[in-house]
Every structure is written in structure tokens, then in C-alpha cells.
N, C-alpha and C positions, 0 to 999 in steps of 0.2 A: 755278395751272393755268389754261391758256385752251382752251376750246374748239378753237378755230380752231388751235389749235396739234400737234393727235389728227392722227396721221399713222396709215391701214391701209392694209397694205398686208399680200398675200398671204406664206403661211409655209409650209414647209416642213417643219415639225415637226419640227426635226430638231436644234433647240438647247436648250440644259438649261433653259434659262429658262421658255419656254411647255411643256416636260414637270410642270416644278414646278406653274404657274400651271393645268396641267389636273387636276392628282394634287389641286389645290388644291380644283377644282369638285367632283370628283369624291367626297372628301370630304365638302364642303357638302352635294351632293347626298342623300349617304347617311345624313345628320344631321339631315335634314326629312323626307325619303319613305319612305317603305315600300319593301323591294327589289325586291317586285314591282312598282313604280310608278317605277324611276329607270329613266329613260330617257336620260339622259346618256351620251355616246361616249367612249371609254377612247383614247387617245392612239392606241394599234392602228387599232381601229375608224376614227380621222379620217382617215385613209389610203387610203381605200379612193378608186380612181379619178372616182367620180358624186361626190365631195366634194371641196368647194375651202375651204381654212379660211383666215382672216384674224386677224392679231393687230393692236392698237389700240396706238399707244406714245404718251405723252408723254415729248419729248425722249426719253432712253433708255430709260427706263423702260414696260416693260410693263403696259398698265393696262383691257385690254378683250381679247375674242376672238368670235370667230363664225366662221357656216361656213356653208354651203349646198349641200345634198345632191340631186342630182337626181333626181326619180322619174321623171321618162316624158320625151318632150319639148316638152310643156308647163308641168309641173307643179314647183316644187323645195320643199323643206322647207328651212325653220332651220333648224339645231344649234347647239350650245357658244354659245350668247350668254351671257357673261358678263362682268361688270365687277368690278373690284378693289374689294375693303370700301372702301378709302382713299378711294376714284374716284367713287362710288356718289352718285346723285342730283345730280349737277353735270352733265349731259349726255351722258357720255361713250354710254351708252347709246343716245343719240338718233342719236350721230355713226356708231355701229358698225349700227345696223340701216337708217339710211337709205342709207349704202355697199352693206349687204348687198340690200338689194331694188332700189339701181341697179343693181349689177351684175347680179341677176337679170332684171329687165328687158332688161341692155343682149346678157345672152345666149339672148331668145328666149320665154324663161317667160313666162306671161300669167294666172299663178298662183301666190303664195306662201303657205303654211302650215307651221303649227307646234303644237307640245304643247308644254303648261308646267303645272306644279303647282295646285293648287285650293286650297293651303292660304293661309294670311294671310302666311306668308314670300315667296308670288310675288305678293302682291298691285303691288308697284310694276312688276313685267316685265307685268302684263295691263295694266296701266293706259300702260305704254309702248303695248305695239303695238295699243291700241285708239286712242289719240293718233295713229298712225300708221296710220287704217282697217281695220284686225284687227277682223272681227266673229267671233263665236264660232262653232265647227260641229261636227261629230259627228266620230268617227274618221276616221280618212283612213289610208291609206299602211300596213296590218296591221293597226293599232293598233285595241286594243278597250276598250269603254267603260270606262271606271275611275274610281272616285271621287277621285282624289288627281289624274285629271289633268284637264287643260281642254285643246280642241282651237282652234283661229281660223285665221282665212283672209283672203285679201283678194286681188282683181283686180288686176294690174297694168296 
């Protein structure tokens, strides 16, 4: 696998492939968190217009996803970052959120944040988007204080 070789490009959610790959997260998700603390978007849910999702391929293969949700017209949220077990800690991560907060930048946002777990299974996703200027912050956007989750920010 090469880096350089991560093709995202936007998705339409509408192929069997990334339905699998989010039934996949979805999963994960409910196998670390508490249900009151998953906050992960069900295939439905990424649909909704304020959200634009991207799937990450190597060569054919599907091997990353994200999203970004808009809250006002400043502000957008992450969703669905996630990368394939296979995929994990070789960059692919780095290549899906820096697409993600160019594109957020390049539509106006002058603010990006997100929630992610507090436990030791999200310790590599905090240590990603604090490598990427993610400082840590209170809730944002509903969301209320929970011990399972961690909140970060950062200026674009």
C-alpha cells in the first residue's frame, strides 16, 4: 500500500460496499462504548443534506471513510472517520482527515470539531487529530458532558 496512492473522493452511500464498511463501524462502535455514548451515524443518518461523506480507496479496495456535517455557517463537525483494521496506522488516517478539513476550509468553515471516545481504544484517533492541531474542548453542537466521550477543536 502507498500513501500517495489513497484516492477520496465523495460517496453517495448508495453501494453495498460502504453499507457493509459502516454496519462494520457501527459494530466496533457498540463493542467499546456504552450505548448511551455511541455517537456514531447509522448509514440513514449520513444522508441527511448538512452532511457530505467521503469514502478513502486503495486501488479498488475500500479502506477509510469520513464525513463532515455542517452546523451553522461557520462551524462543521467530523463524522464516520474511520479506517479499515487492515489499513490502520500506515497513514491512511492522516490522508482522510487532511482531505476532510481541506474541504472544510475550502467551503467556508473557519471551524472544525469533533467527539471521539475517551477510552484506550481511541487513543490513536486523539493522537491523530491532535498531530493535526485538535486541542481538546467542552461539548459543542448538543452534545453533553460524558465520560466515555472527548470533545477537540481547531481553527481553520
Amino acid at each position: 500500500m502507498s500513501i500517495e496512492a489513497i484516492v477520496v473522493a465523495i460517496d453517495d452511500l448508495s453501494g453495498p460496499e460502504v453499507a457493509v464498511f459502516l454496519e462494520e463501524h457501527i459494530a466496533e462502535m457498540r463493542s467499546v462504548t456504552p450505548p448511551e455514548s455511541k455517537h456514531a451515524l447509522d448509514l440513514e443518518a449520513l444522508r441527511k443534506p448538512e452532511i457530505t461523506f467521503w469514502s478513502a480507496f486503495d486501488g479498488g479496495t475500500l479502506v477509510g471513510c469520513g464525513a463532515i456535517q455542517a452546523l451553522d455557517a461557520e462551524e462543521a463537525e467530523i463524522k464516520s472517520m474511520r479506517v479499515a483494521p487492515s489499513h490502520r496506522r500506515h497513514g491512511v488516517g492522516s490522508v482522510i482527515l487532511c482531505h476532510l478539513l481541506a474541504e472544510a476550509k475550502r467551503r467556508g468553515f473557519t471551524r472544525v470539531s469533533l467527539e471521539t471516545g475517551s477510552i484506550e481504544f481511541f487513543e490513536p484517533a486523539r493522537r491523530l487529530y491532535l498531530a493535526h492541531g485538535f486541542e481538546y474542548c467542552g461539548p459543542f453542537a448538543g452534545y453533553q458532558p460524558d465520560r466515555n466521550s472527548v470533545f477537540m477543536t481547531r481553527s481553520l
